[in-house]
C-alpha positions as CSV (number, residue, x, y, z in Angstrom):
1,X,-82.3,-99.7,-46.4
2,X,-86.0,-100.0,-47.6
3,X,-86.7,-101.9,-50.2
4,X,-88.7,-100.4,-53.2
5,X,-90.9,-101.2,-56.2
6,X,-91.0,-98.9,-59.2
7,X,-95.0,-99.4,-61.8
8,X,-95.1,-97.1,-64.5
9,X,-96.6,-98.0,-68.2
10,X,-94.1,-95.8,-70.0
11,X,-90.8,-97.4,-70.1
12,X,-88.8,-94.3,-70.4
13,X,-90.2,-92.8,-67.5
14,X,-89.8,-96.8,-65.8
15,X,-86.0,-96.4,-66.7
16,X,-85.6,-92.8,-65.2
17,X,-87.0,-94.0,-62.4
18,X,-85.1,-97.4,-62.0
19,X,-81.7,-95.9,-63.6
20,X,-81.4,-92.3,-62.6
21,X,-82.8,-91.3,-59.6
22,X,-80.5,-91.5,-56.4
23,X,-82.2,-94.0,-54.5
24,X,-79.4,-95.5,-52.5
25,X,-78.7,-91.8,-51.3
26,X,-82.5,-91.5,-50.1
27,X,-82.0,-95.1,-48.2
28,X,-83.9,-97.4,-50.6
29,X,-83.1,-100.2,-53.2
30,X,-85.1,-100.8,-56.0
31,X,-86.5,-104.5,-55.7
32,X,-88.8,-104.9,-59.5
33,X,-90.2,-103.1,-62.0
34,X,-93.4,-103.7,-63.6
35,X,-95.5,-102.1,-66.5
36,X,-98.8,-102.0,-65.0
37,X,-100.5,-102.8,-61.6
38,X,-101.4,-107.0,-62.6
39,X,-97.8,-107.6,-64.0
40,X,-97.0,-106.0,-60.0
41,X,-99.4,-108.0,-58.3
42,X,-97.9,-111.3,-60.3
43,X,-94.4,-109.5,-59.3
44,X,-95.6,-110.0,-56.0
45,X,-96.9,-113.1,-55.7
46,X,-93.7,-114.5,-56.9
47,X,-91.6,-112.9,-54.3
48,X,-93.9,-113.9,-51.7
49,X,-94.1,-117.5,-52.9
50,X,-90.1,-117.6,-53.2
51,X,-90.0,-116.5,-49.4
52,X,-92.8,-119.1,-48.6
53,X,-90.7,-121.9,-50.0
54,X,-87.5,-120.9,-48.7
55,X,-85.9,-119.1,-51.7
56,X,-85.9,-115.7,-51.0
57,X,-83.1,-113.4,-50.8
58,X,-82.1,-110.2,-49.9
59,X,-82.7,-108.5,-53.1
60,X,-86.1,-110.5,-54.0
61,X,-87.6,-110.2,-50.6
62,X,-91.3,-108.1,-50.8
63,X,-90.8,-104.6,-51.1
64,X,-91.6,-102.3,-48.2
65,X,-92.9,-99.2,-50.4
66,X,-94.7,-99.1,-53.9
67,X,-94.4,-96.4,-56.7
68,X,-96.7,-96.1,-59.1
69,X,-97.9,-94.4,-61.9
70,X,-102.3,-94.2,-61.7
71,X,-102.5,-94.2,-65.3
72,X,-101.8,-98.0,-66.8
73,X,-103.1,-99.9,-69.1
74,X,-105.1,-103.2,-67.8
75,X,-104.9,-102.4,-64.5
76,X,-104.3,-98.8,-63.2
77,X,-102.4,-97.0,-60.2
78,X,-105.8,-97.0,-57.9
79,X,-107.4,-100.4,-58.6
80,X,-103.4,-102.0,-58.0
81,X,-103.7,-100.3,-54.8
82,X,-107.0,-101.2,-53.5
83,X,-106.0,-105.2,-54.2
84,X,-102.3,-103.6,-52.5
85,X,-103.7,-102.2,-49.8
86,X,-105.5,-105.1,-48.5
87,X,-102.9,-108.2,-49.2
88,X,-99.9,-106.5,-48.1
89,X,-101.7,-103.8,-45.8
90,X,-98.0,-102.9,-44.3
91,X,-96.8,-101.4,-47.6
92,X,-96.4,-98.0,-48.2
93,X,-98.0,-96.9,-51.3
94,X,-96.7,-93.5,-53.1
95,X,-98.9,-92.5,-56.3
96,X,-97.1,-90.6,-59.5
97,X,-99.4,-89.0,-61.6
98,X,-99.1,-86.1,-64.0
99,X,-103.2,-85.1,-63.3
100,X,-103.0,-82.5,-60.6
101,X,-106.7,-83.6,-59.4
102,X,-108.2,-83.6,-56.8
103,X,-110.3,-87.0,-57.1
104,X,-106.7,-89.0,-57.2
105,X,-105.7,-87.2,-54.3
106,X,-109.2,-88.3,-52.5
107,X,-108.5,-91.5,-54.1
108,X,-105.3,-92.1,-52.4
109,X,-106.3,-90.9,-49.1
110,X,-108.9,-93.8,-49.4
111,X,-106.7,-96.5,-49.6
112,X,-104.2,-94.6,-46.9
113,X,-101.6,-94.0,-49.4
114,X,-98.7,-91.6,-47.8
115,X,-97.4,-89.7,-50.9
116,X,-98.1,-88.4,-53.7
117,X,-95.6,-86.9,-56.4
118,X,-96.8,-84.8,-59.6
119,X,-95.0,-85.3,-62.5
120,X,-92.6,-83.9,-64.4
121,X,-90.2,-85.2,-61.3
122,X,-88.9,-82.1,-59.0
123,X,-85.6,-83.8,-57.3
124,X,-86.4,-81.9,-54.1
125,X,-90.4,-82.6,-54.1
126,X,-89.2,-86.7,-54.8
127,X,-86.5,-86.2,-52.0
128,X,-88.8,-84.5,-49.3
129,X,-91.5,-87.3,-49.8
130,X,-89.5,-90.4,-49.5
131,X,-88.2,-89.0,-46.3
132,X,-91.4,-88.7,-45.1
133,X,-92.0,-92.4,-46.3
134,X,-89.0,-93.8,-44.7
135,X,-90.3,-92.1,-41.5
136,X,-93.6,-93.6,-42.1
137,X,-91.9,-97.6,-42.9
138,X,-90.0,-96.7,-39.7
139,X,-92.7,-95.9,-37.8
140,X,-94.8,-98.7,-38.4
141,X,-92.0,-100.9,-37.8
142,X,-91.4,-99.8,-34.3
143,X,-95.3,-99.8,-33.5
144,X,-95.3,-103.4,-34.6
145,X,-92.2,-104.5,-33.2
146,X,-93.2,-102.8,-29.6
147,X,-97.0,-103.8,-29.6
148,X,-95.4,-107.4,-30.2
149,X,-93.0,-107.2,-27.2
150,X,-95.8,-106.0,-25.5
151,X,-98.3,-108.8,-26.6
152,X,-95.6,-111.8,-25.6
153,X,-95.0,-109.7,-22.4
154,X,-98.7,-110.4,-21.4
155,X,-98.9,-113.6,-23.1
156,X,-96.4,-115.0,-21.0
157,X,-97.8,-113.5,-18.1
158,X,-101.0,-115.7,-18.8
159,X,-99.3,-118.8,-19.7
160,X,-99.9,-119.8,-15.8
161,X,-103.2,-119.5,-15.5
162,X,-106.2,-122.1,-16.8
163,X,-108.4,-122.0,-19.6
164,X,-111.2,-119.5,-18.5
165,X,-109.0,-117.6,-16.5
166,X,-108.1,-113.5,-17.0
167,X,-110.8,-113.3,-20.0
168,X,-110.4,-109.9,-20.3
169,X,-106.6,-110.2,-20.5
170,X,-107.0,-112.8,-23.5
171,X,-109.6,-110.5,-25.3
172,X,-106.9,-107.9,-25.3
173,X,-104.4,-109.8,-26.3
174,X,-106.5,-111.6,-29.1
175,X,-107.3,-107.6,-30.6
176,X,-103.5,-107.1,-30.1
177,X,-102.6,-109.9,-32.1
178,X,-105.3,-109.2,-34.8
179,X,-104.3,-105.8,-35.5
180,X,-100.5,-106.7,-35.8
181,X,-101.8,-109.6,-38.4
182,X,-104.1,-107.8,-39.8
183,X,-107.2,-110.0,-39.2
184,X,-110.8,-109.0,-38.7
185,X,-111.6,-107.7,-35.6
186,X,-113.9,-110.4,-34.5
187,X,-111.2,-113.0,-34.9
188,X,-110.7,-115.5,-31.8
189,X,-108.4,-117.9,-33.8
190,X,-105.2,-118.3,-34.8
191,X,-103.3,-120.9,-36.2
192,X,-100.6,-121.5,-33.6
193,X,-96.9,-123.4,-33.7
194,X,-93.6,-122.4,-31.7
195,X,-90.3,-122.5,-32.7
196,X,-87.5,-123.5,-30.2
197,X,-83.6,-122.9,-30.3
198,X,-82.8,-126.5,-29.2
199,X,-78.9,-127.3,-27.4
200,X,-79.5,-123.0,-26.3
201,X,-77.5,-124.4,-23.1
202,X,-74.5,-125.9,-25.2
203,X,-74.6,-123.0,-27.8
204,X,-74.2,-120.1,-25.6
205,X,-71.8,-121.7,-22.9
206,X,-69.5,-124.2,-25.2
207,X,-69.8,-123.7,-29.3
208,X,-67.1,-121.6,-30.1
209,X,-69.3,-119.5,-33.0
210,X,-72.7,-120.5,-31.1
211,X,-73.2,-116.7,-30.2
212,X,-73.1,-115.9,-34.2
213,X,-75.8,-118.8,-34.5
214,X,-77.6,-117.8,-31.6
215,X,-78.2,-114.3,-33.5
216,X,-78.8,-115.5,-37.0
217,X,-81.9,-117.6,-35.7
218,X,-83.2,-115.0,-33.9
219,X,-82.8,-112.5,-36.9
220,X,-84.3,-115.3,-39.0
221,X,-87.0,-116.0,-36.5
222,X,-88.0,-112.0,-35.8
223,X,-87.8,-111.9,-40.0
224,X,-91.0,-114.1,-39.9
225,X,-93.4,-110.8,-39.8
226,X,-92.5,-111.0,-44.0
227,X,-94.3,-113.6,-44.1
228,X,-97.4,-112.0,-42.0
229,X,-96.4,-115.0,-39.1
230,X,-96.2,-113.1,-35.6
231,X,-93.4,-115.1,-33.7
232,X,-94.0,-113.8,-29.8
233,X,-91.0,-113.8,-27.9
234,X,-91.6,-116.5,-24.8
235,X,-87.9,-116.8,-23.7
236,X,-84.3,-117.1,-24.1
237,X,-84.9,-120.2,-27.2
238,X,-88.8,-120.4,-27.6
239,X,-91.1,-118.7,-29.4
240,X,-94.9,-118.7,-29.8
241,X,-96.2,-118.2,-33.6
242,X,-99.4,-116.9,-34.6
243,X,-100.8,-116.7,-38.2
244,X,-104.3,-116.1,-40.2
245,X,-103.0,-118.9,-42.3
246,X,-101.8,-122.1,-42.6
247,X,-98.0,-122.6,-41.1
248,X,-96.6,-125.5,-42.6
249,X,-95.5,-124.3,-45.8
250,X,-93.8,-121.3,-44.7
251,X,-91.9,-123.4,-41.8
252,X,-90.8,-125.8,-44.6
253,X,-89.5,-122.6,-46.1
254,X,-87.8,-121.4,-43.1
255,X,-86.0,-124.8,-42.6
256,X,-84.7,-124.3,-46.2
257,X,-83.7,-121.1,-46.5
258,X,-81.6,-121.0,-42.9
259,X,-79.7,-124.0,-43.5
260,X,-76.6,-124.8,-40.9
261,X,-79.1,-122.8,-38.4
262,X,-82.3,-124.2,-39.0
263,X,-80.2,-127.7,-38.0
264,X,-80.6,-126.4,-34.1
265,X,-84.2,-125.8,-34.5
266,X,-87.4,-127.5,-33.9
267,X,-91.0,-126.2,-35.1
268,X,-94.1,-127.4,-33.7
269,X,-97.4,-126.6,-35.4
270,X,-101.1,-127.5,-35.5
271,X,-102.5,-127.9,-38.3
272,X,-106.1,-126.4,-37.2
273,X,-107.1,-123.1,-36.0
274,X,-107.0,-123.0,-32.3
275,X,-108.3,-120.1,-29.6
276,X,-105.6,-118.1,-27.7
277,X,-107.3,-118.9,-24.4
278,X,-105.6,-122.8,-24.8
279,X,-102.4,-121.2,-25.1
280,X,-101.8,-122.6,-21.8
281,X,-102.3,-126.0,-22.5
282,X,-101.2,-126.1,-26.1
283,X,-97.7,-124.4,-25.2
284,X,-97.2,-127.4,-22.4
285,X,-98.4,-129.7,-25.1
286,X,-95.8,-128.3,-27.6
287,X,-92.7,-127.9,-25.0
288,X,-93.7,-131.7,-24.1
289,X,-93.6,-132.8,-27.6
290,X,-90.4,-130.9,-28.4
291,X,-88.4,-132.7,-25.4
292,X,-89.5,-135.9,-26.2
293,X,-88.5,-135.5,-30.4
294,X,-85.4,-133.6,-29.5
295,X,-84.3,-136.4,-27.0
296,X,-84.7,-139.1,-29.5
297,X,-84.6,-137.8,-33.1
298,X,-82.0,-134.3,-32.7
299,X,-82.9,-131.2,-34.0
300,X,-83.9,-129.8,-37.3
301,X,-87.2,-131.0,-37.3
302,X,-90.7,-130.1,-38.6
303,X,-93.3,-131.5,-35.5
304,X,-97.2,-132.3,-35.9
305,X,-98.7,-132.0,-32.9
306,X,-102.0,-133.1,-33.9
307,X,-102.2,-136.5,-33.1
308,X,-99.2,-136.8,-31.5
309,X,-98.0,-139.7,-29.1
310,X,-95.1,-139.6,-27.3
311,X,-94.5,-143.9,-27.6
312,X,-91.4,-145.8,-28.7
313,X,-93.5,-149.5,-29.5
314,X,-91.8,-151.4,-32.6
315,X,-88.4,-150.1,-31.9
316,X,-85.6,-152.3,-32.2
317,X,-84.0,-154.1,-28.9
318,X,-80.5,-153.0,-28.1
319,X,-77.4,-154.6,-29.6
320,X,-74.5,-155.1,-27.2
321,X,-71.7,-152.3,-27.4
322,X,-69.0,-153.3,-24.8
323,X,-66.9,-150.4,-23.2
324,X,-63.9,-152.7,-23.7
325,X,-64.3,-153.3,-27.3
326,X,-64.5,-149.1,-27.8
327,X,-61.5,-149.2,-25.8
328,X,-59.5,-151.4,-28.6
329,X,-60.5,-149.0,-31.4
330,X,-59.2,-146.2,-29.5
331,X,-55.7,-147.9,-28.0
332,X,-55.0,-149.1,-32.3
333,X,-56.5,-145.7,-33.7
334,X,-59.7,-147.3,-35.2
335,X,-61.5,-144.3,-35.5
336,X,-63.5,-145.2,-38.5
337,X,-64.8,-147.8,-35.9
338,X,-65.8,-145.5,-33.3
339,X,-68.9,-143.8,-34.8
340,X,-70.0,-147.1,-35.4
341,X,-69.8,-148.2,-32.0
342,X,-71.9,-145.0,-30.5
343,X,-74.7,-145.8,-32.9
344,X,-75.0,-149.5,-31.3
345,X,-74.5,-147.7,-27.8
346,X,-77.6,-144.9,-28.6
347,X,-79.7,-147.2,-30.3
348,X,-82.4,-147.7,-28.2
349,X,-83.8,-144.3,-26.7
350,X,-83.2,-143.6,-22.9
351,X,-84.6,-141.6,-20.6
352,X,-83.1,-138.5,-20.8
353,X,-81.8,-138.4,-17.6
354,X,-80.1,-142.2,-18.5
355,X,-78.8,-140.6,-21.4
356,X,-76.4,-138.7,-19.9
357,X,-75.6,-140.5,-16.9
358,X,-74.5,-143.5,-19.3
359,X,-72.4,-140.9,-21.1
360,X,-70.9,-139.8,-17.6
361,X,-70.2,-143.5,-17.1
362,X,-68.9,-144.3,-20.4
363,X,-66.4,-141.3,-20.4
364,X,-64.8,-142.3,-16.6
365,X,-64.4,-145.5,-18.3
366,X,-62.2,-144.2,-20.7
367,X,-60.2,-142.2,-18.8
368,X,-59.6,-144.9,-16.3
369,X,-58.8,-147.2,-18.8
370,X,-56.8,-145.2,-21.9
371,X,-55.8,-141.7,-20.1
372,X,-55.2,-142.1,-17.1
373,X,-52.7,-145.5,-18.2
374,X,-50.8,-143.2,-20.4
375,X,-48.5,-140.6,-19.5
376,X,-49.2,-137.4,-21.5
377,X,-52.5,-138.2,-22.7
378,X,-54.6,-136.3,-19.7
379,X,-52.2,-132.9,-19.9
380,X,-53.2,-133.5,-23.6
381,X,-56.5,-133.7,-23.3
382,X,-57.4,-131.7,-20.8
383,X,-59.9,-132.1,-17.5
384,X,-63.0,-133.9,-17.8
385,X,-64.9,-130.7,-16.4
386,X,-65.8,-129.3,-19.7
387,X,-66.5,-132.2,-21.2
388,X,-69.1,-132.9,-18.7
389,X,-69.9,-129.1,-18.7
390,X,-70.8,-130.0,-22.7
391,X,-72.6,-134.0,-22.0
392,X,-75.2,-132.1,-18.9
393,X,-76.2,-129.0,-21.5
394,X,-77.1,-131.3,-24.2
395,X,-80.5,-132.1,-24.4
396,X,-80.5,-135.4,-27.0
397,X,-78.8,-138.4,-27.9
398,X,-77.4,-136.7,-31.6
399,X,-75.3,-133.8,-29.7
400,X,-74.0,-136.3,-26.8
401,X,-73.3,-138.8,-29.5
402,X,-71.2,-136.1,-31.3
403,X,-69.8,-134.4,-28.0
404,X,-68.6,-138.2,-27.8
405,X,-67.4,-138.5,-31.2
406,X,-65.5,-135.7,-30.8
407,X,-63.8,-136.5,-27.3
408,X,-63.2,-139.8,-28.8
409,X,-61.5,-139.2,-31.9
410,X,-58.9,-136.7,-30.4
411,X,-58.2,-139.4,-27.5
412,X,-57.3,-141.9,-30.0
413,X,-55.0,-139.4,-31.5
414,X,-53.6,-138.6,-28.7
415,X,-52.5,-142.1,-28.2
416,X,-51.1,-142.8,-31.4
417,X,-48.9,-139.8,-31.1
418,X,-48.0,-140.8,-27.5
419,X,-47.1,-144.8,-28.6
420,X,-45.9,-144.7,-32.0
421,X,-46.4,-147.8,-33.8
422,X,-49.3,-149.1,-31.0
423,X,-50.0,-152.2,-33.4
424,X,-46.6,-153.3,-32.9
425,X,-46.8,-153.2,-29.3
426,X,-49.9,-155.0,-28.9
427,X,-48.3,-157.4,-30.5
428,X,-45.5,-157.7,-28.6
429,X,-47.6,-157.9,-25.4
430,X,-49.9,-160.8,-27.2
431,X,-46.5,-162.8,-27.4
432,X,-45.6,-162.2,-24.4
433,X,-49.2,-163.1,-22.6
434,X,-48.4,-166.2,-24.4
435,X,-44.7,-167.0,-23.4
436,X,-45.7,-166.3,-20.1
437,X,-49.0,-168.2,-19.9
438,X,-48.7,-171.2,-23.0
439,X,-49.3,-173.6,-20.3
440,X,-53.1,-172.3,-19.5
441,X,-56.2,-172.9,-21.6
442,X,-55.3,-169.8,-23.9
443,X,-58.4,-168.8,-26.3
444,X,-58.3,-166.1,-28.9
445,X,-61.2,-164.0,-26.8
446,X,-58.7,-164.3,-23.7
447,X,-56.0,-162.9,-25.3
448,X,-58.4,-160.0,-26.9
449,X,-60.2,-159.3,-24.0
450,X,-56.3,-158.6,-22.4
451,X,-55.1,-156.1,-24.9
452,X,-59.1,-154.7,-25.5
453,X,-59.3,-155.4,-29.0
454,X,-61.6,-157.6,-30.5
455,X,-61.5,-161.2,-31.6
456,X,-61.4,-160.7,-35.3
457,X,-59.0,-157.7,-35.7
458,X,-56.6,-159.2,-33.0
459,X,-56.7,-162.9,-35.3
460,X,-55.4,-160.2,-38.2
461,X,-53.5,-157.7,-36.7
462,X,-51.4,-160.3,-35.7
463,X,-50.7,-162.4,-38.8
464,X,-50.0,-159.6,-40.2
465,X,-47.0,-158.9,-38.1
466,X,-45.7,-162.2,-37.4
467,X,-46.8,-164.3,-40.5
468,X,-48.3,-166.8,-37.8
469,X,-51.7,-167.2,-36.5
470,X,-52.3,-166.7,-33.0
471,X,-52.6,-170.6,-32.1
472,X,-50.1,-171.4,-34.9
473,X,-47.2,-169.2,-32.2
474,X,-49.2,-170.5,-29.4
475,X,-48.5,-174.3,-30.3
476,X,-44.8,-173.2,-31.7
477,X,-44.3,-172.0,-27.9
478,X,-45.5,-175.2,-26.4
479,X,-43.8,-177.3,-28.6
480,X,-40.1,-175.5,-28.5
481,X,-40.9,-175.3,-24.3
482,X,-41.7,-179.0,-24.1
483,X,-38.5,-179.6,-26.7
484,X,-36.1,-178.2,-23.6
485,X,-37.8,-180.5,-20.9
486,X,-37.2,-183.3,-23.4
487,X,-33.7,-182.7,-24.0
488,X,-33.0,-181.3,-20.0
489,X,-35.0,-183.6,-17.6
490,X,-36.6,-186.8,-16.7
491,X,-39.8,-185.8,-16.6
492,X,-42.1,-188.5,-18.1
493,X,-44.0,-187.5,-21.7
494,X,-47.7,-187.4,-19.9
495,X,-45.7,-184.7,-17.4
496,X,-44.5,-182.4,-19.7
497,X,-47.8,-182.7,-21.8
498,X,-50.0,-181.8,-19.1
499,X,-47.2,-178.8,-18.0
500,X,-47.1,-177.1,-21.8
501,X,-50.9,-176.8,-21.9
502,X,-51.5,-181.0,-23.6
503,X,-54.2,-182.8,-21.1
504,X,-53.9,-185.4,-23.9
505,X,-50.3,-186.9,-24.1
506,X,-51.3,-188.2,-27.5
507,X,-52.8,-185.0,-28.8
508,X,-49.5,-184.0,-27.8
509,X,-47.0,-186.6,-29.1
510,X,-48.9,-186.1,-33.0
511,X,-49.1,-182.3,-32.5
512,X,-45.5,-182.5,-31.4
513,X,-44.6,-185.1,-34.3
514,X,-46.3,-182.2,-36.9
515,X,-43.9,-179.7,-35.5
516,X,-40.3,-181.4,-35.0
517,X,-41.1,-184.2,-38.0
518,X,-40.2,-186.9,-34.9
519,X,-41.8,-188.3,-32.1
520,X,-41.1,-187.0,-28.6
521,X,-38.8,-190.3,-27.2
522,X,-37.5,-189.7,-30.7
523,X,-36.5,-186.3,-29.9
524,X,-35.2,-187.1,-26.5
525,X,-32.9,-190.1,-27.8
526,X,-31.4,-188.2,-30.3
527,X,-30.6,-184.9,-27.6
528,X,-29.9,-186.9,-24.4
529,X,-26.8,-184.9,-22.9
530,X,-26.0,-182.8,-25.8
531,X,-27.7,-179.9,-23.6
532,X,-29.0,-177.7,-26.8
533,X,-31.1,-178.8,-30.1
534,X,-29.8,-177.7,-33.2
């Protein structure tokens, strides 16, 4: 449907036109209304400036045909479409008039309008001629569309050559690209950008709606003629823009308005006019730039290329993110942790190749260690193949980091459905590390290490289930072990010290004395032969 503006100075003949003619029957909608051709061209500029900033909608987009009365006040039909004609040169422009003369008519040929309607209104006159309008918004639409296809056809073609190279063929393509725009014939610059659909590997193959996004950019993208940008088709996710003007403020716009789609975009723009014969070198520029930005930053982004280094100086160093302390915050369902824990890991910028061989790394690591340990949890999860499938499409750190996230979070839900009460059982298996081992050198990061948890959460995890502190049950063991040597051998005090874990019998005999409220020979006096301690 074809959007249409309605300019008349009468208002009764503005509210037949707006309110009572058929229009949705003849394949238009009526967009504004104005009283004379300057309250239009204000009209105008509004809409336009609403689509520059990103604010435009369906129903306030720029109309693609123009009604309107020659006759006004202020400013009349054939001055309005002079200033029409040249801004918005695409526009169809149909004159009403109720002087049957023949200087309008040569007046509208002049500024190519392509109707012409005498009023009173005849239904059938009004009917014929928008169809012939339609056919003419059609028309042009086509031409454009297939002289670009055309243009980025032989663009591309040229993108392999040098700067000097095929002359001829850039000369053509410059006239192609200033007729579509609208430029002056002698034009030989353009302001240039490109717009890439970033992850287009991960989108099409593994996003379960990425097809639907896949289509809205490029609708969105191909919708940029509106805004008198020519985006040239390139390939499957990139595409070469071209304007008379500046870019930046309509790309801001673009961002806006698409929203959730924009997110898997990246624009790239100079800032200064720039020949069509560097295309070659500017496009490798551009592709470089994007990789690099994408790789580090994600996508969504707004790129100068003026100027622009490719240097990561000043960046923070690394913090350490052990596999085995990500494996704790899976095992006890700490997921709030894990996020946390793949911003250390991606912190510093990798190559991009190191990027997703750490990832590959990382995620045998887990299945090694968590999965494959537990029964049920790989028939759960699945094979690793698409999860690789998803870490070798994605391009930067930001997807792998949420491909991650992802995988991540459902392992460690997988594992707390599989082992109930997991907090309980690392628990147990702390106590019985300890029963088994009390006489060794026993640390707090030993134990951890064992059940992959950290230090700190294993210190409270575990008061919390036994009302003791870890070294408060390790020293109850030792003591309540070196209580039955006392009471059922010979063994000499130092001995059993040294065999509970005591290199220091008298470190022993107070910790011991702290414990039992008596001494050790106390303790052994007072049990000789009764064979149990009560």
């Amino acid at each position: 449907m074809y959007r249409i503006l309605l300019v008349d100075d009468e208002w009764l003949e503005l509210d037949t036109l707006e309110n009572y003619i058929p229009w949705e029957e003849m394949g238009y909608q009526v967009v504004g209304t104005a009283e004379n051709g300057k309250v239009a061209l204000r009209l105008l500029g509004e809409m336009e400036e609403r689509g520059v900033q990103g604010q435009e909608t369906e129903e306030s987009a720029l109309p693609d045909v123009v009604l309107t009365d020659v006759k006004m006040p202020v400013m009349d039909g054939l001055a309005f479409s002079k200033i029409l004609h040249d801004k918005y040169p695409d526009m169809q422009i149909v004159f009403l008039s109720g002087y049957n003369d023949f200087e309008y008519v040569k007046s509208a040929l002049a500024v190519e309008a392509c109707g012409y309607i005498l009023k009173p209104l005849d239904p059938e006159e009004l009917k014929s001629t928008m169809e012939k309008v339609r056919e003419k918004c059609s028309k042009t639409f086509k031409d454009k569309k297939s002289q670009a296809v055309v243009t980025a056809e032989n663009l591309k073609n040229l993108l392999g050559f040098s700067m000097g190279e095929k002359e001829e063929l850039w000369e053509d393509i410059c006239q192609s690209c200033n007729t579509i725009l609208h430029c002056r014939p002698e034009n030989r610059t353009f302001y240039v950008g490109m717009i890439t659909i970033d992850e287009y590997r991960f989108l099409s193959g593994y996003e379960s709606d990425g097809s639907v996004i896949l289509n809205s950019i490029h609708t969105a993208i191909r919708k940029l003629t509106n805004k008198k940008i020519l985006p040239l088709h390139i390939n499957d996710h990139s595409y070469l823009l071209l304007s008379d003007g500046e870019l930046g403020t309509a790309m801001a716009g673009f961002m806006k308005k698409e929203g959730e789609a924009a997110r898997w975009t990246t624009v790239c723009l100079y800032g200064s006019r720039q020949s069509l014969e560097r295309m070659p070198v500017l496009c490798q520029e551009m592709n470089r730039y994007r990789r690099w930005h994408v790789k580090l930053y994600g996508s969504g982004h707004i790129i100068s290329c003026d100027g622009q280094e490719e240097s990561t100086e000043g960046q923070v160093e690394e913090e350490t993110a052990e596999p085995e302390i990500l494996i704790s915050y899976l095992q006890n369902g700490e997921k709030e942790q894990i996020g946390e824990w793949l911003d250390i890991y991606f912190l510093k910028p990798r190559r991009e190749e190191g990027m997703v061989k750490d990832a590959f790394e990382l995620t045998e690591r887990i299945y090694a260690s968590v999965i494959e340990t537990n029964p049920g949890a790989e028939e759960q999860l699945g094979s690793k193949a698409e999860l690789y499938g998803k870490l070798s499409a994605a391009e930067g750190a930001s997807l792998i980091k949420d491909i991650l996230i992802q995988f991540l979070e459902k392992t460690a839900d997988t594992l707390a459905a599989l082992s109930g009460d997991r907090r309980l059982e690392v628990v147990n298996q702390v106590r019985h590390l300890i029963e088994l081992e009390y006489d060794a050198p026993l640390t707090i990061e030993y134990l951890a290490e064992k059940v992959y948890m950290s230090p700190n959460y294993l210190r409270t995890l575990f008061k919390d289930y036994t009302g003791e502190t870890v070294l408060e049950y390790v020293t109850r063991t030792r003591i309540n072990r070196s209580a039955e040597l006392l009471r059922d051998t010979n063994m000499r005090v130092s001995d059993i010290s040294r065999k509970v874990g005591y290199e220091n019998p008298s470190h022993y005999c107070a910790v011991f004395r702290r414990q039992m409220g008596i001494t050790p020979n106390q303790f052994r006096n007072k049990t000789a032969g009764s064979g149990r301690y009560d």
